[in-house]
C-alpha positions in Angstrom: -62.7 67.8 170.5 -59.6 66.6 168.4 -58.1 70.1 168.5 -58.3 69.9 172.6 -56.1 67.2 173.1 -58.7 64.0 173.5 -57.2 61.7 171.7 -56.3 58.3 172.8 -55.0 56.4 170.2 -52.2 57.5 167.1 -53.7 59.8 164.7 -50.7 60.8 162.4 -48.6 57.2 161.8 -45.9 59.4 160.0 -45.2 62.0 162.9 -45.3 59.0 165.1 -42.7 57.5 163.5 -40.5 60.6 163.3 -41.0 61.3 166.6 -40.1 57.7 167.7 -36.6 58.2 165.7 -35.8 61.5 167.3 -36.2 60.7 170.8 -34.6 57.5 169.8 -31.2 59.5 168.6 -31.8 62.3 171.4 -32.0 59.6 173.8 -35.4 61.2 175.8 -37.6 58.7 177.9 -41.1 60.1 178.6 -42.0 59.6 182.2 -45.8 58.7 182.6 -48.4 60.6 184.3 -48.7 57.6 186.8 -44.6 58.4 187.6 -44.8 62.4 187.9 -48.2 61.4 190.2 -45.8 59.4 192.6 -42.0 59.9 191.8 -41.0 56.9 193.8 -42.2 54.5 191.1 -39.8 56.0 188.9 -37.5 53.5 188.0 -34.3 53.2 190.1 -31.8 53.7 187.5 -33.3 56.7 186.3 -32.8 58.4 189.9 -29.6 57.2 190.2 -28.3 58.9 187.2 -30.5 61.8 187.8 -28.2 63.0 190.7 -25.5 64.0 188.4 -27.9 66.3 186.3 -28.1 69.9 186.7 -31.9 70.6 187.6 -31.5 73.5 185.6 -29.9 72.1 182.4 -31.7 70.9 179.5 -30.9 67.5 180.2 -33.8 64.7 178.7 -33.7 63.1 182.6 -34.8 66.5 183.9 -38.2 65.3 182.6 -38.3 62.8 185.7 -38.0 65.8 188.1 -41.0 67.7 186.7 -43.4 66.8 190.0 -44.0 68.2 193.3 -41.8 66.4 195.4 -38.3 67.4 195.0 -36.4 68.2 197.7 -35.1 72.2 198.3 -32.1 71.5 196.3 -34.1 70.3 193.7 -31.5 67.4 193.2 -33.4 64.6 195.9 -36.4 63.1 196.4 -39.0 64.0 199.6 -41.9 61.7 201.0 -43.9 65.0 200.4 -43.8 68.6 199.1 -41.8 71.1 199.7 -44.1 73.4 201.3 -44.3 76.6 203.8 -46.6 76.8 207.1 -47.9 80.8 207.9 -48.6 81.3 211.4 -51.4 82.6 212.9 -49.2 85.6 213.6 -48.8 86.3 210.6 -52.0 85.5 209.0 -54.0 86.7 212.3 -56.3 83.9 211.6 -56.4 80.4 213.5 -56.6 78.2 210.2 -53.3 76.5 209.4 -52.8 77.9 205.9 -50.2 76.0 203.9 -48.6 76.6 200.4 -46.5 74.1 198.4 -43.7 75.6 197.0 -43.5 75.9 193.4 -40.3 77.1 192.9 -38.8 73.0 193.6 -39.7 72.6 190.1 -36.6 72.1 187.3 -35.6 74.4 185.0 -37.7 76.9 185.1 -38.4 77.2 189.0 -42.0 77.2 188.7 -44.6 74.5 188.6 -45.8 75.6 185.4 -43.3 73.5 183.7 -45.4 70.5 184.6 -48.4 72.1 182.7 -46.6 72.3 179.8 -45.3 68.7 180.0 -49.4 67.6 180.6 -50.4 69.8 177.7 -47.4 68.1 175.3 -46.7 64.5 176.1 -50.4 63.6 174.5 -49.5 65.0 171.6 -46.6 63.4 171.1 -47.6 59.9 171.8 -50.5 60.5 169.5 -48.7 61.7 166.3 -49.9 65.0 166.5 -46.9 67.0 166.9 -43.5 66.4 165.4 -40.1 67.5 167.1 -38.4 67.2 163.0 -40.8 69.5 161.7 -43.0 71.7 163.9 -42.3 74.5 166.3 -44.3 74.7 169.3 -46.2 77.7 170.5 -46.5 78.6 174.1 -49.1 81.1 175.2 -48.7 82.7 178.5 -49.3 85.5 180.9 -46.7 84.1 183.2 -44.4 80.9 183.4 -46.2 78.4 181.2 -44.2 79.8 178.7 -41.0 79.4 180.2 -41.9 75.3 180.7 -42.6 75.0 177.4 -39.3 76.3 176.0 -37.4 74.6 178.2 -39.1 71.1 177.5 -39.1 72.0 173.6 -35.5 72.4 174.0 -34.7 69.3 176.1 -37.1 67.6 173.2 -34.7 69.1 170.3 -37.9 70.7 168.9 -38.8 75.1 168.3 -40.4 76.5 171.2 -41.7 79.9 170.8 -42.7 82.0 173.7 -45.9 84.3 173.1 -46.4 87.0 176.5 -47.3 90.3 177.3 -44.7 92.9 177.0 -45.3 94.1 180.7 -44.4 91.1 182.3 -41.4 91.0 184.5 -37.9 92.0 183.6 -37.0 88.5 184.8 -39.3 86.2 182.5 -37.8 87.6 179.1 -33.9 87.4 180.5 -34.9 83.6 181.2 -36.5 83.4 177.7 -33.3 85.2 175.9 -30.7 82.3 177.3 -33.5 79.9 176.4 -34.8 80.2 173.0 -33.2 79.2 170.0 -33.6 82.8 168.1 -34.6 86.0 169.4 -37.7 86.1 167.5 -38.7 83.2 169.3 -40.5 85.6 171.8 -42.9 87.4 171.0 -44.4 90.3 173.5 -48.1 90.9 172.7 -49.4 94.8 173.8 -50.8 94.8 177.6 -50.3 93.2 181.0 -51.6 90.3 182.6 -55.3 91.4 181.7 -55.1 90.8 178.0 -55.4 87.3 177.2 -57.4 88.2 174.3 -54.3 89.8 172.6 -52.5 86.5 172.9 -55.5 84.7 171.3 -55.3 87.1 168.7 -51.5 86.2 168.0 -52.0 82.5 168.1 -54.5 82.6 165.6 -52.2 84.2 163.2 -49.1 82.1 164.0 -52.0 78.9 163.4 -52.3 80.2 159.9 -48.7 78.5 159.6 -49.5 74.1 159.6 -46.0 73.8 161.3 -46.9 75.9 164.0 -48.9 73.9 166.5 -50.7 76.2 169.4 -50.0 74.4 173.0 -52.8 76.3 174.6 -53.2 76.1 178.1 -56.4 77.7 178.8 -58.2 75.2 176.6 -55.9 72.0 176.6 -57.2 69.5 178.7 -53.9 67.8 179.0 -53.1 70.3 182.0 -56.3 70.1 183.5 -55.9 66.4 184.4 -52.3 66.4 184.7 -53.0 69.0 187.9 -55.8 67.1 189.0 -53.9 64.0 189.2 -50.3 65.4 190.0 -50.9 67.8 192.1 -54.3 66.8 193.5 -52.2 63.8 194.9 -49.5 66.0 195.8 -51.8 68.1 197.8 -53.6 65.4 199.3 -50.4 63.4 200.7 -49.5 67.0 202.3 -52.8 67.5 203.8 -52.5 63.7 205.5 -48.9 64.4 206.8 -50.3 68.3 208.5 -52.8 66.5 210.1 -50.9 63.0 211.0 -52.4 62.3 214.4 -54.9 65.1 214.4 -58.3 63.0 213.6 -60.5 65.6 213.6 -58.7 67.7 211.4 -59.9 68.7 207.7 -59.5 70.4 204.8 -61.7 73.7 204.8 -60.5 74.9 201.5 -58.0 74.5 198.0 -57.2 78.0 197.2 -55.7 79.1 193.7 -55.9 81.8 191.1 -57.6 81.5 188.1 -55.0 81.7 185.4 -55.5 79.3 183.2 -57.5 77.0 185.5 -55.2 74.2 185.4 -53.8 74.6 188.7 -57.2 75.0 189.6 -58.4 71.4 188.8 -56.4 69.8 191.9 -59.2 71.3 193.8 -61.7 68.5 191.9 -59.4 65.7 193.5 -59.6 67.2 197.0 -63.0 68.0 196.6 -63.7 63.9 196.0 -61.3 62.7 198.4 -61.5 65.0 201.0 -64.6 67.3 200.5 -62.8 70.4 200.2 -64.4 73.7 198.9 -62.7 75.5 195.9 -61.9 78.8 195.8 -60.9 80.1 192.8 -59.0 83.5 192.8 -58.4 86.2 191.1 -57.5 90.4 191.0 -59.7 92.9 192.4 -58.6 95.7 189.7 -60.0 92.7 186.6 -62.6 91.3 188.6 -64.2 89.1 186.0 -65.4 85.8 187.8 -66.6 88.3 190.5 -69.1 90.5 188.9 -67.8 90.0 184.9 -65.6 93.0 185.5 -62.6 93.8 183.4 -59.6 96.2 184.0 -55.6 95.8 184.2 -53.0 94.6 187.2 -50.2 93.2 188.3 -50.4 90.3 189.9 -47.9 88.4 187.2 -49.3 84.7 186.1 -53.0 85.2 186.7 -54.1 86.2 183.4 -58.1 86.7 183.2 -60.4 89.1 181.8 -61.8 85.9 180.3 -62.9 82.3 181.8 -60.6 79.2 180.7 -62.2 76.6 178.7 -60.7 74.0 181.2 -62.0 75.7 184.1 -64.6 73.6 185.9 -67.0 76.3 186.8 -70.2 74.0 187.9 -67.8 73.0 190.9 -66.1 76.0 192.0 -67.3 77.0 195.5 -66.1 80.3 196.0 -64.4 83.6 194.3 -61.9 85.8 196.0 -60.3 88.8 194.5 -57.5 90.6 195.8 -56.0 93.8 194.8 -52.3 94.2 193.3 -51.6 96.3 195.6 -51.2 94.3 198.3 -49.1 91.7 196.8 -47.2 94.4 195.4 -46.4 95.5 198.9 -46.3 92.8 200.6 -43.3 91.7 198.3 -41.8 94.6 199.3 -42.2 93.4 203.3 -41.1 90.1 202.7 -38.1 91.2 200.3 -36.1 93.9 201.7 -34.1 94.3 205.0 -36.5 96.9 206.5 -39.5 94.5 205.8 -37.9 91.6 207.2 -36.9 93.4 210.6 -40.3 94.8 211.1 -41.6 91.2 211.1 -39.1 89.7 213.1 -38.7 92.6 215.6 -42.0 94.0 216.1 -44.0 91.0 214.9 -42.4 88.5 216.6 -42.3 86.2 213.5 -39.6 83.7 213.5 -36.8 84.8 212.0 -36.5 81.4 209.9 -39.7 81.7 208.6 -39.3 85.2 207.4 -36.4 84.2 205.3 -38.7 81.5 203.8 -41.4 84.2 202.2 -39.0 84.6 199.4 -40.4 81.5 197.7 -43.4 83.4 197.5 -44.1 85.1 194.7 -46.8 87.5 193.5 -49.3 85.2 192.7 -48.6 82.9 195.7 -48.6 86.3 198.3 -52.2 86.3 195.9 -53.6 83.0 196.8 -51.8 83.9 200.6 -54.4 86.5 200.8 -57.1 85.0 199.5 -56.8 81.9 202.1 -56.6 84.4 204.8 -60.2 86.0 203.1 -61.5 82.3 203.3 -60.6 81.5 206.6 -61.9 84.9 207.6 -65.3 84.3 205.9 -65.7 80.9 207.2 -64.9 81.5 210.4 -62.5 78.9 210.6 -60.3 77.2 213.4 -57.7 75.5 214.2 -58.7 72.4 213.1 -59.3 73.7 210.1 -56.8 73.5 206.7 -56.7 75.3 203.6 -53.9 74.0 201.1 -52.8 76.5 198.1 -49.8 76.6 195.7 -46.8 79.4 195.6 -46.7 78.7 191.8 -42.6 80.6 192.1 -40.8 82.5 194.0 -39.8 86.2 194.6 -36.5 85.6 192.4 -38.6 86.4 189.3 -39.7 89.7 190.5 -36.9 91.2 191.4 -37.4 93.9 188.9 -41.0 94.6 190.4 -39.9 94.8 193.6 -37.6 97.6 192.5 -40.6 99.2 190.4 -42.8 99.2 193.5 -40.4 100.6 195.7 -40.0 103.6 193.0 -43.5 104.1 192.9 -45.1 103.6 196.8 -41.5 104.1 198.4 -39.9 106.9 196.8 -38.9 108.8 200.0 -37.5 105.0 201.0 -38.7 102.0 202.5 -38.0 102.3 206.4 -39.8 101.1 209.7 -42.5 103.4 209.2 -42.9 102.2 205.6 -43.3 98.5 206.7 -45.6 98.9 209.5 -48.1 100.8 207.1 -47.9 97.8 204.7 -48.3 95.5 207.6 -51.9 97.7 208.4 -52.8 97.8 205.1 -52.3 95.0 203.2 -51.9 92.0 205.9 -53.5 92.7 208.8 -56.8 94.5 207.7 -57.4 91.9 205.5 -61.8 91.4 205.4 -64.0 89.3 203.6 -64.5 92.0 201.1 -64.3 90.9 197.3 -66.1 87.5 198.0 -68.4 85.5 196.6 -70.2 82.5 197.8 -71.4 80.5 194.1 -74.6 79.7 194.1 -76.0 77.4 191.5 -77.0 80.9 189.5 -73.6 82.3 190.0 -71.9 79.4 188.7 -73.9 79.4 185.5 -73.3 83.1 185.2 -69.9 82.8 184.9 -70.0 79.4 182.9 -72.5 81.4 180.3 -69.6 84.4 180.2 -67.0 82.0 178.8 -69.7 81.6 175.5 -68.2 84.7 174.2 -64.5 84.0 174.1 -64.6 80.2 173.5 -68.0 79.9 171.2 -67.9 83.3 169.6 -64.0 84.4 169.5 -62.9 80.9 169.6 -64.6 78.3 167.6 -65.2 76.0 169.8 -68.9 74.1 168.9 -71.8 75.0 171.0 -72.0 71.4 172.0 -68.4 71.4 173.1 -68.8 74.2 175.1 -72.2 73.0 176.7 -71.1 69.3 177.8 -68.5 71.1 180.6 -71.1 72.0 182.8 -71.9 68.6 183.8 -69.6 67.3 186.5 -70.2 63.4 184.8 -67.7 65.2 181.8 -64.6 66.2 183.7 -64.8 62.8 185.7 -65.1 61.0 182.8 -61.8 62.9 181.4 -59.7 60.8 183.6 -60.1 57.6 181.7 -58.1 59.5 179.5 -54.6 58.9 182.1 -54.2 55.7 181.6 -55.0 55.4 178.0 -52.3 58.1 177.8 -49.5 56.3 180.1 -50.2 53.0 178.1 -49.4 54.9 175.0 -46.2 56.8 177.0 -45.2 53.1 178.1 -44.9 51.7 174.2 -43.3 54.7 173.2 -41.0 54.6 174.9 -40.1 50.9 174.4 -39.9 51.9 170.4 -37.8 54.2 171.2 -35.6 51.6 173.0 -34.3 54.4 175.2 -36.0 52.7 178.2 -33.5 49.6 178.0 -30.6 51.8 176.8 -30.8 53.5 180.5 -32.2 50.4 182.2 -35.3 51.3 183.3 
């Protein structure tokens, strides 16, 4: 499991050492798992000078803002996440569905950045990658790829972006002020679909020893770092909804697929608080569904394939939702027509409206998919299911325009925004859903034999031990062996004393 990021202890004493002495000149403290978990145990000199750094600026403090409780200027702290409430009048269902809002994140506006942290930090405080000497390779449908060039470049270290070409305008004019060289990104053919083409270019960028492969579909690193970080994160919101309200609980944790990591909060709130996960994903690629395939455009979702870190044994249920409705709905939420309609003839607070731009098209995704669950389940108001709006509608500006050119070319008007209502909101069914079963579940584990075993590599033992829930517990011994090893690093780097924490 070397290659998956399990280590615990230093395997490479010489890229230990150089790693020590560049953060040591570059001045970058690691903050621990434990810290990004619970940002108030960050130490107090750190978030004092932390409020004259840009959140957007590659500054080494930034680090200590990747976590799900900064505050909307992205420049404070909050006792819990930044988060958005739909009301049943919008949802037309009586659960309270609630997203945290991913777009609070540094840098890159996305929570993916703290994926790519997860996935790097135990290489680093391993000896297993080395800022003075290897570049580091981000694979992505979405914005992993963004977090990891902007932490490589904080770090001092080559980041190099690898994406589909179809992805939105947005992503690559973030990427071009971000990487070191042009070259560094590198479009592979498709949309979100083909994950397989990305494989494809890792492998031949992994022929080259200084390129290491950061990948998040198969790094545990950013399955526990979301079970931990946001798990807790989700948890803390769910007691503060419900503060007062004893009989309260969590239905449901809602998220797409992607690469799963996201996906492993839902093992925390399952424990804690017994919630059911509901993994998501598109209707037009429906492979956890019914091992379909096919192509759409619901940006940071990739799939025709099941992630090595995804925890399939526990997954409770499978939604799929079709692009276009979150292709629409973006449309509603992001123009003046669409925000009038819901105001005027909705009677949706106007306040609220204006808030739907942190949603993007995977959050209007998992949105929908809530609404499915609560639908399905029949649930009240008691009830709460909890998802993520991984960003927000800023970085798909560009698809808004496409969508408009290709739904709305007579215009986007009244008319236009109550059909979208109709459509793509309001007759929202239980269709596309699947209860798992202990056969479904080991369907769709068995379907991930063919891109991990086969395509992949990975031993047959490797991929068996996952479907035992006793595994993925036992990963989280891993988190404090990790922040130990975060803790003495950064005490030979002697940067810790140099900023007094």
């Amino acid at each position: 499991m070397a290659r998956l990021g399990l280590e615990r202890s230093v395997v490479d004493p010489t890229v230990y050492k150089n790693t020590v002495a560049r953060f040591r000149e570059a001045g970058v403290l690691l903050p621990t798992i434990g810290q990004l978990k619970d940002p108030s145990t960050i130490p107090a000199a750190i978030r004092e000078k932390l409020k004259d750094v840009n959140p957007d600026s590659p500054h080494p403090l930034n680090l200590f803002r990747v976590h799900w409780f900064n505050d909307d200027q992205r420049t404070g702290l909050t006792d819990v996440p930044e988060h958005i409430e739909l009301p049943p009048e919008l949802t037309g269902v009586k659960a309270r569905i609630v997203l945290a809002l991913g777009n609070k994140f540094p840098l890159i506006n996305a929570h993916k950045v703290l994926a790519a942290y997860g996935c790097l930090v135990p290489r680093l405080v391993t000896g297993q990658f080395d800022p003075t000497h290897h570049r580091a390779v981000w694979p992505s449908t979405g914005n992993y790829c963004r977090g990891g060039v902007a932490i490589s470049r904080i770090l001092g270290c080559h980041g190099i972006a690898v994406l589909p070409e179809n992805m939105s305008k947005e992503r690559f004019d973030w990427l071009d002020k971000w990487v070191t060289d042009p070259a560094d990104i590198i479009r592979t053919p498709g949309c979100e679909s083909n994950v397989k083409e990305i494989y494809d270019e890792c492998a031949a960028l992994d022929r080259d020893p200084t390129n290491i492969i950061f990948n998040q579909f198969c790094e545990f690193g950013n399955y526990l770092v979301h079970r931990n970080c946001t798990g807790a994160a989700m948890e803390k919101l769910f007691h503060t909804l419900t503060k007062g309200r004893p009989t309260a609980k969590l239905a449901a944790y809602v998220s797409a697929s992607g690469s799963a990591g996201t996906l492993a909060a839902g093992d925390h709130l399952k424990q804690s608080l017994g919630a059911r996960i509901v993994a998501v994903e598109a209707a037009e690629c429906p492979t956890l569904l019914n091992n379909g395939f096919g192509d759409h455009n619901i940006q940071g979702i990739g799939d025709k394939h099941v992630p090595f870190i995804h925890n399939v044994m526990n997954t409770d249920m499978v939604v799929a939702i079709s692009d276009l409705h979150t292709d629409s709905l973006m449309v509603l939420f992001n123009t003046d027509e669409g925000r009038k309609y819901l105001v005027e003839r909705r009677g949706i607070d106007a306040t609220l409206v204006k808030r739907l731009a942190n949603l993007g098209l995977s959050s209007i995704c998992n949105m929908l998919a809530a609404i499915k669950t609560a639908r399905h389940l029949d649930l009240g108001s008691e009830d709460v299911i909890l998802s993520v709006a991984t960003s927000g509608a800023a970085m798909y500006t560009s698809e808004i325009e496409k969508t408009l050119a290709r739904h709305f070319s007579k215009g986007f008007d009244a008319i236009s925004a109550g059909e979208v209502w109709g459509r793509s909101l309001a007759a929202t069914t239980t269709d596309h859903m699947l209860e798992m079963t202990h056969t479904n579940r080991e369907r769709v584990f068995n379907l991930g034999y063919y891109t991990w075993v086969e395509q992949q590599g990975v031993s047959l033992e490797e991929f068996s031990v996952r479907k035992h829930q006793s595994f993925w517990d036992g990963l989280q011994d891993l988190v404090p062996a990790w922040d130990a090893m975060i803790t003495r690093f950064n005490a030979e780097t002697g940067v810790d004393k140099v900023l007094g924490a």
